[in-house]
LUMNUPA-516341 format. One record per residue: residue number from 0; x, y, z of N, C-alpha, C, O, CB in turn; residue in one letter; chain. Coordinates in Angstrom, 1 decimal. Glycine has a CB too. Example, Ala and Ser with C-alpha at 12.3 -4.5 7.8 and 13.67 -1.06 7.14 Angstrom:
<nodes>
+-----+--------+--------+--------+--------+--------+--------+--------+--------+--------+--------+--------+--------+--------+--------+--------+-----+-------+
:   n :    n_x :    n_y :    n_z :   ca_x :   ca_y :   ca_z :    c_x :    c_y :    c_z :    o_x :    o_y :    o_z :   cb_x :   cb_y :   cb_z : res : chain :
+-----+--------+--------+--------+--------+--------+--------+--------+--------+--------+--------+--------+--------+--------+--------+--------+-----+-------+
:   0 :   13.2 :   -5.7 :    7.8 :   12.3 :   -4.5 :    7.8 :   13.2 :   -3.3 :    7.8 :   14.2 :   -3.3 :    8.5 :   11.3 :   -4.5 :    9.0 :   A :     A :
:   1 :   12.8 :   -2.2 :    7.1 :   13.7 :   -1.1 :    7.1 :   12.9 :    0.0 :    7.9 :   13.4 :    1.1 :    8.0 :   14.1 :   -0.6 :    5.7 :   S :     A :
+-----+--------+--------+--------+--------+--------+--------+--------+--------+--------+--------+--------+--------+--------+--------+--------+-----+-------+
</nodes>
This chain:
<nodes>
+-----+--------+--------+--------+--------+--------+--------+--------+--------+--------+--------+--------+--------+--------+--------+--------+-----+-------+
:   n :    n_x :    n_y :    n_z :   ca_x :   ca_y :   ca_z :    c_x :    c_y :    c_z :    o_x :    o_y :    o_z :   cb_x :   cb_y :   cb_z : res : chain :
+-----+--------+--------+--------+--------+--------+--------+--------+--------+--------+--------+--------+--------+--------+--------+--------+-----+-------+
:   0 :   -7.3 :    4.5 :   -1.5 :   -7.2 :    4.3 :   -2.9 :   -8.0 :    5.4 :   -3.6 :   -9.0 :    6.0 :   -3.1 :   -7.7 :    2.9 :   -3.4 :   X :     A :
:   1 :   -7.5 :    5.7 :   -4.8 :   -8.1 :    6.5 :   -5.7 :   -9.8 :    6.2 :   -6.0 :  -10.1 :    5.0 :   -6.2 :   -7.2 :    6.4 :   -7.0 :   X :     A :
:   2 :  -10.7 :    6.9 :   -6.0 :  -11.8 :    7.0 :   -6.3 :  -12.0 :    6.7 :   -7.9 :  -11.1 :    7.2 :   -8.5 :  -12.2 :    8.3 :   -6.0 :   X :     A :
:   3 :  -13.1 :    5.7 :   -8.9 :  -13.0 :    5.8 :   -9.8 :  -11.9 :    5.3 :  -10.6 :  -11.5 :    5.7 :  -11.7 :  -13.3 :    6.8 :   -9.9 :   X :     A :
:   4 :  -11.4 :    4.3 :   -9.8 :  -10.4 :    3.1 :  -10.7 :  -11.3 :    2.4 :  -11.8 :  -12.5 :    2.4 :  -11.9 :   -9.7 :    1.7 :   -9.6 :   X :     A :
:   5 :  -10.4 :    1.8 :  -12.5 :  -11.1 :    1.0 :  -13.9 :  -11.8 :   -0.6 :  -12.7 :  -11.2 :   -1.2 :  -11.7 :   -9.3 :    0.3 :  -15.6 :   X :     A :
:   6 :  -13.0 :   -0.9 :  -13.3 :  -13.7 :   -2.0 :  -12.7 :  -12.7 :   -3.6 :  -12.6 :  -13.0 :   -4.6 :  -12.1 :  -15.2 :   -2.1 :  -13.8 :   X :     A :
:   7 :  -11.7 :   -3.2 :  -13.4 :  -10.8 :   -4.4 :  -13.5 :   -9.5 :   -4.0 :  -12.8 :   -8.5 :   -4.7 :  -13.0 :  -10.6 :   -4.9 :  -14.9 :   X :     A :
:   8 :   -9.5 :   -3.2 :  -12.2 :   -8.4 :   -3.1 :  -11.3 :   -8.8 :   -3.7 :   -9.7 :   -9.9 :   -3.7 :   -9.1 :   -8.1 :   -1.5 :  -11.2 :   X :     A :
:   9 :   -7.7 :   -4.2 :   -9.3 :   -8.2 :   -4.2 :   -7.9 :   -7.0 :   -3.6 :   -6.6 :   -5.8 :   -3.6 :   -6.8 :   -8.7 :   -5.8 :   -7.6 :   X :     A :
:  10 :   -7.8 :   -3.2 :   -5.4 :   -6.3 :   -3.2 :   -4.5 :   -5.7 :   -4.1 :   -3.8 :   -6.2 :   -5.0 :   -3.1 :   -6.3 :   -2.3 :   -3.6 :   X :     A :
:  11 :   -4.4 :   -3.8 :   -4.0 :   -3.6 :   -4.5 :   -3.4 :   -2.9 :   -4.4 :   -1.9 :   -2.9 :   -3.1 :   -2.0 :   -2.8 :   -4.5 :   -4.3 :   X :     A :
:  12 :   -2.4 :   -4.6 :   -0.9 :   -2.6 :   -4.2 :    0.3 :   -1.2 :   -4.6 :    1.2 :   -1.1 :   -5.6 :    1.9 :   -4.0 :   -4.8 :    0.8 :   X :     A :
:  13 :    0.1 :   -3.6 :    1.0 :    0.9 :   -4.2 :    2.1 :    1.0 :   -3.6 :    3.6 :    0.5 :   -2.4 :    3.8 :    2.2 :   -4.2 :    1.6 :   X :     A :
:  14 :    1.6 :   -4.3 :    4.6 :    1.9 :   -3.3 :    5.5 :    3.4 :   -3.0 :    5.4 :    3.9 :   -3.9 :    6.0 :    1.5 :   -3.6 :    7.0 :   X :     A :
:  15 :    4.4 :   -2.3 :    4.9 :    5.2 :   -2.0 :    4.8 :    6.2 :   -1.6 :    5.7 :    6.1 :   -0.5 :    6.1 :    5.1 :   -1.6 :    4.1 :   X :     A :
:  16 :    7.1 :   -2.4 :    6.0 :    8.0 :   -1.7 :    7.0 :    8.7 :   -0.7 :    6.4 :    8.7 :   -0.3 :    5.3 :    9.1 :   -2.5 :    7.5 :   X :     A :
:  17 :    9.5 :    0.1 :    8.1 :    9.7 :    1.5 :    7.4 :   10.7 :    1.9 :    6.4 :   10.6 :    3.0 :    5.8 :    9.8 :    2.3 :    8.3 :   X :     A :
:  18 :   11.7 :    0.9 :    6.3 :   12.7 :    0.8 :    5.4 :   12.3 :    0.6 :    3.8 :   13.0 :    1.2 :    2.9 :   13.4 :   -0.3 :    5.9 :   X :     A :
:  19 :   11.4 :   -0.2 :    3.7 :   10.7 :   -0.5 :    2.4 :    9.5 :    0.3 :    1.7 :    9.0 :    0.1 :    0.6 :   10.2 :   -1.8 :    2.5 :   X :     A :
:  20 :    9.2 :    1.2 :    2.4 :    8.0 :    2.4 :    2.2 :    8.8 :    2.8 :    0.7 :    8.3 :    2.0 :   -0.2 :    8.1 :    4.1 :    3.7 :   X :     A :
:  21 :    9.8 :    3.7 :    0.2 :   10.4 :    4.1 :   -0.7 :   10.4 :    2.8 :   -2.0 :   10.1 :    3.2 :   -3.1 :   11.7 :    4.6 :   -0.2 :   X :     A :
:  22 :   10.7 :    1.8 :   -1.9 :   11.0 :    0.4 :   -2.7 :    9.4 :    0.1 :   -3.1 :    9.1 :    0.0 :   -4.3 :   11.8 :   -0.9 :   -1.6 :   X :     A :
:  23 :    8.4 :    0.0 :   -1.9 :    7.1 :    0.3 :   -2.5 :    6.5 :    1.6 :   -3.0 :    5.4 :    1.4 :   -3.7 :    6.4 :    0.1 :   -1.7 :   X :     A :
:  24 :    7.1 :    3.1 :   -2.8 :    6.4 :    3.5 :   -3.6 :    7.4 :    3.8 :   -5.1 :    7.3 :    4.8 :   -5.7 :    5.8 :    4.6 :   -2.8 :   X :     A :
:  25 :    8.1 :    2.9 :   -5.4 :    8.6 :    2.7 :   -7.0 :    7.9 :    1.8 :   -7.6 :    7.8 :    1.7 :   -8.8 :   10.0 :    2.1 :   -7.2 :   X :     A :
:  26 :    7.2 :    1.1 :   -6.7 :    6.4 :    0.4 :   -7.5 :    4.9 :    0.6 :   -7.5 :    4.1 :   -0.4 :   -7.6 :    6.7 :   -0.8 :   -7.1 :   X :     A :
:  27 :    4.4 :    1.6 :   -7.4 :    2.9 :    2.1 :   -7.3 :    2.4 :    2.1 :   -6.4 :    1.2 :    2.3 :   -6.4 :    2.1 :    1.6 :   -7.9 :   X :     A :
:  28 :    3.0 :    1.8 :   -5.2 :    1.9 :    1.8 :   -4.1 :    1.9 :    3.2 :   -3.2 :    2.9 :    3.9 :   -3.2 :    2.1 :    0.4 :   -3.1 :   X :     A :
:  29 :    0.9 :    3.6 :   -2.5 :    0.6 :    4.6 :   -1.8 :    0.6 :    4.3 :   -0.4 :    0.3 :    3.3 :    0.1 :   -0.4 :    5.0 :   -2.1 :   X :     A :
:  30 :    1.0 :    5.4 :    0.2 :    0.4 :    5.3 :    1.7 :   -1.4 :    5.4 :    2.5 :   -2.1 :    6.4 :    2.7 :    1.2 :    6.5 :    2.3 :   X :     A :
:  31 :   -1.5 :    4.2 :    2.7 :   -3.2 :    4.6 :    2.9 :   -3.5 :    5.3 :    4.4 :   -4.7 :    5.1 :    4.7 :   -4.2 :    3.1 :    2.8 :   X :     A :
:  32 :   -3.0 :    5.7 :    5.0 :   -2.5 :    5.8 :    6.6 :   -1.7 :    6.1 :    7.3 :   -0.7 :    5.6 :    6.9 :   -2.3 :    5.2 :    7.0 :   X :     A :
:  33 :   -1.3 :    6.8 :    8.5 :   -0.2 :    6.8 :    9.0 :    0.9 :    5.8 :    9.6 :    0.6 :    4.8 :   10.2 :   -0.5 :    7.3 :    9.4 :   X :     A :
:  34 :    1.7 :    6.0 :    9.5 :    2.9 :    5.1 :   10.4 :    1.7 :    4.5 :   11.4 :    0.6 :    5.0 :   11.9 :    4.4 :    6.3 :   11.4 :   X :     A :
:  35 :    2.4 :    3.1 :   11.7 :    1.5 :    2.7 :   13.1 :    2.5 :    1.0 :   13.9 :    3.2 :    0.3 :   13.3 :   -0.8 :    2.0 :   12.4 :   X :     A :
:  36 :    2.1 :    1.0 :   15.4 :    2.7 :   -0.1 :   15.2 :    2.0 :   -1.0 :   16.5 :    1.6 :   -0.7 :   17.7 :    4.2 :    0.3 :   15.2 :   X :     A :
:  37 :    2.1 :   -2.2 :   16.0 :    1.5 :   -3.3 :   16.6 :    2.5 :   -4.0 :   16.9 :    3.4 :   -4.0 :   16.1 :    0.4 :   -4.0 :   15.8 :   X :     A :
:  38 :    2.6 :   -4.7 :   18.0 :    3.3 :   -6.1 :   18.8 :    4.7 :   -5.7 :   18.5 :    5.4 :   -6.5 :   18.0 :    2.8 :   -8.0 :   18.3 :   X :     A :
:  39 :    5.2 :   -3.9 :   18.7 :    6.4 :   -3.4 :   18.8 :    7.2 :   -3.9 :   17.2 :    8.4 :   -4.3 :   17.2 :    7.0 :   -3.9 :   20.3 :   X :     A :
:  40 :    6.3 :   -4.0 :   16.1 :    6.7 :   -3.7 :   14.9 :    6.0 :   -2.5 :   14.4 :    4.9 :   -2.2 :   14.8 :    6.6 :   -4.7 :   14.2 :   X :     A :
:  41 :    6.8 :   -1.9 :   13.7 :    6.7 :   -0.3 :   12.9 :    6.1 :   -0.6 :   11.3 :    6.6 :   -1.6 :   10.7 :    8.6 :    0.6 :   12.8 :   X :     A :
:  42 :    5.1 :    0.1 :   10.8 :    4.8 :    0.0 :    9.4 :    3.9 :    0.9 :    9.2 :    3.1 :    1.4 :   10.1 :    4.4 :   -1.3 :    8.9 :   X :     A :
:  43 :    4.0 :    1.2 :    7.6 :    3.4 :    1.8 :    6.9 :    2.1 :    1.1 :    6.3 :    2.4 :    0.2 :    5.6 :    4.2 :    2.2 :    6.2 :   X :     A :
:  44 :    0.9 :    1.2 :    6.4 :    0.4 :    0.7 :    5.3 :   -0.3 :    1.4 :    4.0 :   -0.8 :    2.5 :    3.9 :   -0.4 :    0.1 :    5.8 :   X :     A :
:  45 :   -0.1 :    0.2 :    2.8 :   -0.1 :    0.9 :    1.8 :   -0.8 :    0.3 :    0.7 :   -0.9 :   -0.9 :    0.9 :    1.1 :    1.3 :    1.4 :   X :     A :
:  46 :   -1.2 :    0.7 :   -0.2 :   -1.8 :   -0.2 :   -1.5 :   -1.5 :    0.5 :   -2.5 :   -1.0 :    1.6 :   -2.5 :   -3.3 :   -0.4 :   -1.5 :   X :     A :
:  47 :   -1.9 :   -0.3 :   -3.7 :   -1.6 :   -0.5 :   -5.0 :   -2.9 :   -1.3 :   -5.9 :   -3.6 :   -2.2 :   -5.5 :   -0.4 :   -1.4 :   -5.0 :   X :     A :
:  48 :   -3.1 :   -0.7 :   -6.9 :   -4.5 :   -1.1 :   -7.7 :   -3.4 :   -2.0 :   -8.9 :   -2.4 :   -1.6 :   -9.5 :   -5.9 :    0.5 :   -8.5 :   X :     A :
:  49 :   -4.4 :   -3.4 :   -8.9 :   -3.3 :   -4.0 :   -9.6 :   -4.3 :   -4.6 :  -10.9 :   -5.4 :   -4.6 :  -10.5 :   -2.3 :   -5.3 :   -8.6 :   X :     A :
:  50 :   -4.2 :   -5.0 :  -11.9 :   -5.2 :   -5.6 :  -12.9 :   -5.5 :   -6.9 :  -12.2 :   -4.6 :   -7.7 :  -11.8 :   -4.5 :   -5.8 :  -14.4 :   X :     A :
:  51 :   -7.1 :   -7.1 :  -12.2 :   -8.0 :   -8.3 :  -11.5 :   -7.3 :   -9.1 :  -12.9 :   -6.8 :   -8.7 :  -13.9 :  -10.1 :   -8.1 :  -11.4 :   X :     A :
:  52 :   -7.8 :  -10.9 :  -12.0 :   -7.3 :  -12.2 :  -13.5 :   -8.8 :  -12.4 :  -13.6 :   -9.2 :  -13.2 :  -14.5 :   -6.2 :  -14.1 :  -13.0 :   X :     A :
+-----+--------+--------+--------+--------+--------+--------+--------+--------+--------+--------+--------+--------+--------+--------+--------+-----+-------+
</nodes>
């Protein structure tokens, strides 16, 4: 995540499959990482700083 977000933001955290990488990044999120894959599933992981309640 970006350095120096507003104190009322927070991150948000998916692991995104690889199909949905693009669908998440329309919606703000980034890649925090490379491709990786565990128990022969494939994903991206990624986050998003979302406004804290």
């Amino acid at each position: 995540m970006r350095e120096g977000l507003a104190p009322d933001l927070r991150p948000f955290t998916v692991n995104a499959s690889l199909n949905a990488v693009a669908v998440y990044e329309r919606l703000g999120f980034a890649a925090t990482g490379p491709r990786q894959e565990r128990n022969g599933i494939a994903f991206v992981p990624m986050a998003a700083a979302l406004e804290g309640a």
